[in-house]
N, C-alpha and C positions, 0 to 999 in steps of 0.2 A: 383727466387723461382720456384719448381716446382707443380705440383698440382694436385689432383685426383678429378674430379667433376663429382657428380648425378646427371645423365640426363633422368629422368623415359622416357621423348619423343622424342625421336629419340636422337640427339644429338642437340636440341636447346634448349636455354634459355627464356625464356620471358625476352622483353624490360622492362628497368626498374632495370633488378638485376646489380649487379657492378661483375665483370667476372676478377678473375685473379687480383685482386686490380684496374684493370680498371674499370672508370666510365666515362658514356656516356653525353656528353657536346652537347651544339647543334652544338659546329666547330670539332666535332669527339672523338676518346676515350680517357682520359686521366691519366695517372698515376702519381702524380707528374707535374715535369716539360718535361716530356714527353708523345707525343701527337701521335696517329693515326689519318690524316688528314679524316673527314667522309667521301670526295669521294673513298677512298682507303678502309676502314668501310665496305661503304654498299658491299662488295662484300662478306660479311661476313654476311648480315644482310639482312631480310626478312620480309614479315605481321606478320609470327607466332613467330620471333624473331632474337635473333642470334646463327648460326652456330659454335657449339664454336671449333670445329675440322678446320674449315678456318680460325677464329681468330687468333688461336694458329698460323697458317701457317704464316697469313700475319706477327705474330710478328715473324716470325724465328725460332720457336720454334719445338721439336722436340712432335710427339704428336701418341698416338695410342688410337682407339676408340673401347671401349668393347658392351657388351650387357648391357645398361642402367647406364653407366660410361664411361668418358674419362682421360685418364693420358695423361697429360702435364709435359715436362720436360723445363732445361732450355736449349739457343741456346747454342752450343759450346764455350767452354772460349778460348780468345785468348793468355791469359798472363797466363802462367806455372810454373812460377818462383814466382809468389806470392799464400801464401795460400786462398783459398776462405774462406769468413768467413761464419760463419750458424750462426744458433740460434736455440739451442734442448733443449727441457727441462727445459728451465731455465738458462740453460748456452749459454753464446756467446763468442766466437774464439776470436773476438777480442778486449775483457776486458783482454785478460792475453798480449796483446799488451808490449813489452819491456821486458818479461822473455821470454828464451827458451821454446818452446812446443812440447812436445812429444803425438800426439794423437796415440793409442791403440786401433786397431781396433778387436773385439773378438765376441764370442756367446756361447752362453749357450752348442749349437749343435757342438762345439770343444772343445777337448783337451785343448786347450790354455788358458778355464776357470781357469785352477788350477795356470797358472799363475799371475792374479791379484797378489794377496799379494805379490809378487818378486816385480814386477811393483809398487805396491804404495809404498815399501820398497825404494826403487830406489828414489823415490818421494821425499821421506825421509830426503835419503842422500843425493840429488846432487841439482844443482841450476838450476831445471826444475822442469816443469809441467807436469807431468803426468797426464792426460786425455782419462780414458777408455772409447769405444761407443761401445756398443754394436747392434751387428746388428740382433739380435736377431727379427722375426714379433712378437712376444707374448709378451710381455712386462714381464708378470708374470713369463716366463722362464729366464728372467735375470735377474728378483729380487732376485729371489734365490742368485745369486754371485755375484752380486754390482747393488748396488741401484746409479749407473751414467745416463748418457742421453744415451738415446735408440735409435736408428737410425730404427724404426718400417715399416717406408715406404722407405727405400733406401736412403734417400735424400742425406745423407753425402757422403753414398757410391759411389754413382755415381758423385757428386763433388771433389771427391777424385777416381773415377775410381779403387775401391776397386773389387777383385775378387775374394779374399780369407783374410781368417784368421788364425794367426792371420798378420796383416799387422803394421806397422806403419808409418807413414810421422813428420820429425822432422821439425819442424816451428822455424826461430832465432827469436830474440827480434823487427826485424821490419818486422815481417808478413812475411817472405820469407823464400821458400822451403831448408832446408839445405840438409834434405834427402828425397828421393821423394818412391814412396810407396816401400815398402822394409819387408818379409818377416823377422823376428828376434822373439825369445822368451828369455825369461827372468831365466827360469829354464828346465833342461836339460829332462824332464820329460818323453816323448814322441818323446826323441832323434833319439831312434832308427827307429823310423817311418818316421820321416821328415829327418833326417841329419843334424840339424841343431844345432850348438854349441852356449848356452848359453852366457857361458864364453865367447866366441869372440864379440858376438852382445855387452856383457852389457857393453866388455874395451871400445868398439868402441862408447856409448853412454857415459860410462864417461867421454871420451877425450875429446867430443864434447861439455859436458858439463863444463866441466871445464878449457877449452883452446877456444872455437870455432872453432875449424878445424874441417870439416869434410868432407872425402876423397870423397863425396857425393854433394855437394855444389856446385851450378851452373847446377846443370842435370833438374829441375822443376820437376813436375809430369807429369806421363807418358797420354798422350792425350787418350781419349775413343774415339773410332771408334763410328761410325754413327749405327753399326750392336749393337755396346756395348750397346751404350744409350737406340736405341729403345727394345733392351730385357731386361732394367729396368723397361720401361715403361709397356712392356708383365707381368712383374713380378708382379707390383704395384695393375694391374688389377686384377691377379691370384690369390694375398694377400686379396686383398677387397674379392673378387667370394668366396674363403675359408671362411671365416667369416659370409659372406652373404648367406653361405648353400647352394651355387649354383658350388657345386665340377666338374660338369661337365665343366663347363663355365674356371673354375680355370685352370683344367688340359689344358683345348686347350692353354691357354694363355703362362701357364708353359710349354708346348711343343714348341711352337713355341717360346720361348727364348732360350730355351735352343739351339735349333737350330740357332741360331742366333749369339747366344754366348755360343757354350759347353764348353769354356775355365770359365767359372763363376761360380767357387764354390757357392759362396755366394747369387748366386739364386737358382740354382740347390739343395743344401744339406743345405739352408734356409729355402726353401718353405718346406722341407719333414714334419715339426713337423706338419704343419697348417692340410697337406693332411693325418695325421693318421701313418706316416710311419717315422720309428726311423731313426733319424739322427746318429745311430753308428751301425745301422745293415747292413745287408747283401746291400740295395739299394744303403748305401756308397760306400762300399766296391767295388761294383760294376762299382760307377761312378771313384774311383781311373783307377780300371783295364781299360776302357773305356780310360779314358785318356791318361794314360800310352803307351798303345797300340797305341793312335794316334800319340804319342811323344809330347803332350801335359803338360809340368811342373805343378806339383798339388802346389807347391811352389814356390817364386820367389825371393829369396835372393840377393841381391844386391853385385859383387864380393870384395869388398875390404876390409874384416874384418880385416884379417892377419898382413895388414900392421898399420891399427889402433892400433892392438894389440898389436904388436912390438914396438910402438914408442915411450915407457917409461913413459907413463902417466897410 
């Protein structure tokens, strides 16, 4: 799991609080059946408390400290091939265990909104789960178009190493990546801006849904860079500081992600609603050209539609 914790003093806790689901035993921290031995501890822990930017280290953890908050991510996963499960909203990944699963990654602040209803149509018809998340920080801006789990602080996204929307990752019946993040829409809507064919993506989901091939199967998800993770964590902060009335604090944290990662839609043209600035004006528009100009893909399609769509299914 990862985490965003208020630290009014400097970055320590007082002894005594339970830090990250860890709690402090006298033979060191423990979570579970898993233990930080306390001489490896105190290098984390002091009179006035503990250091919770060292804690995060000693567990491996990827970690950035703001003014009077630290976001905690988690370490790097080693296995690609299986989906990570979460738990948003009320819903958990791994209750739909033995159906195929199609999560739909989307936002209020794209185009890809007016895809839902293709998507849960799709639901409909075929023998899969459709699972919209919106990444939406405002919660209220994605009630508007589907009342599903909200990915508000990144958490899925960066489990999933999402950059953009809309994205999807296909899940088989035993927890395992069939398709690993893959740029596809559902209706042709906004064709002409992205290039992206409907019709191809939705044969190539039928086939999978109804054969299990999919030309896609055995690639896992694509691994986040270290530069990736920590400008989540820039983000997370950024997210909190907007909310918190503190925009200046926000903008450093949004700069320096974006620098980190200006390949990240989903930070970048995320955070604009929080900071006052329209997610389809001119600031878009501009981070396209921006990218474009670096030879930067604002999209990431995965190449094998074609032949899905050819295969009679």
């Amino acid at each position: 799991m990862s985490y965003l914790i208020e630290v009014p003093d400097g970055n320590v806790v007082p002894h005594g609080v339970t830090l990250m689901s860890w709690e402090r035993k006298p033979h060191g921290w423990c979570r579970g059946d898993a233990c930080v031995p306390a001489f490896r501890a105190a290098a984390a822990e002091s009179a006035e408390g503990v250091d919770v930017v060292r804690f995060a280290e000693l567990l491996g953890c990827p970690v950035v400290a703001g003014d009077g908050v630290v976001a905690v991510g988690e370490p790097a996963g080693s296995d690609l091939s299986t989906a990570p499960d979460f738990t948003l909203d009320g819903f958990t990944l791994s209750s739909l265990r033995g159906r195929k699963v199609v999560l739909v990654f989307w936002a209020s602040w794209c185009g890809c909104r007016y895809d839902l209803p293709a998507w849960l149509a799709l639901d409909a018809e075929l023998p899969v789960e459709i699972v919209p998340i919106s990444l939406d920080r405002d919660r209220a801006d994605a009630a508007e178009w589907h009342d599903g789990p909200v990915d508000s602080e990144g958490v899925v996204a960066d489990l999933y190493n999402v950059i953009n929307v809309p994205t999807v990752v296909w899940i088989d019946e035993d927890g395992r990546i069939a398709r690993p993040q893959d740029t596809m829409t559902a209706t042709d809507t906004f064709r002409a801006m992205n290039g992206l064919s409907s019709e191809a993506a939705v044969a190539a989901l039928r086939h999978w849904a109804l054969t299990g091939e999919s030309a896609a199967s055995g690639q896992g998800l694509r691994r986040s860079t270290e530069e990736e993770r920590t400008a989540r964590l820039h983000a997370r902060i950024a997210a909190w500081a907007f909310r918190e009335g503190r925009p200046d604090q926000a903008r450093h944290h949004l700069t320096v992600a974006a620098e980190l990662a200006p390949h990240d839609v989903a930070i970048r043209r995320g955070l604009m609603p929080l900071d006052g600035v329209d997610p389809f004006g001119d600031a878009y528009f501009a981070l396209r050209s921006e990218l474009e100009n670096a030879g930067i893909p604002v999209y990431r399609p995965l190449p094998d539609w074609s032949a899905v769509r050819t295969s009679g299914v």
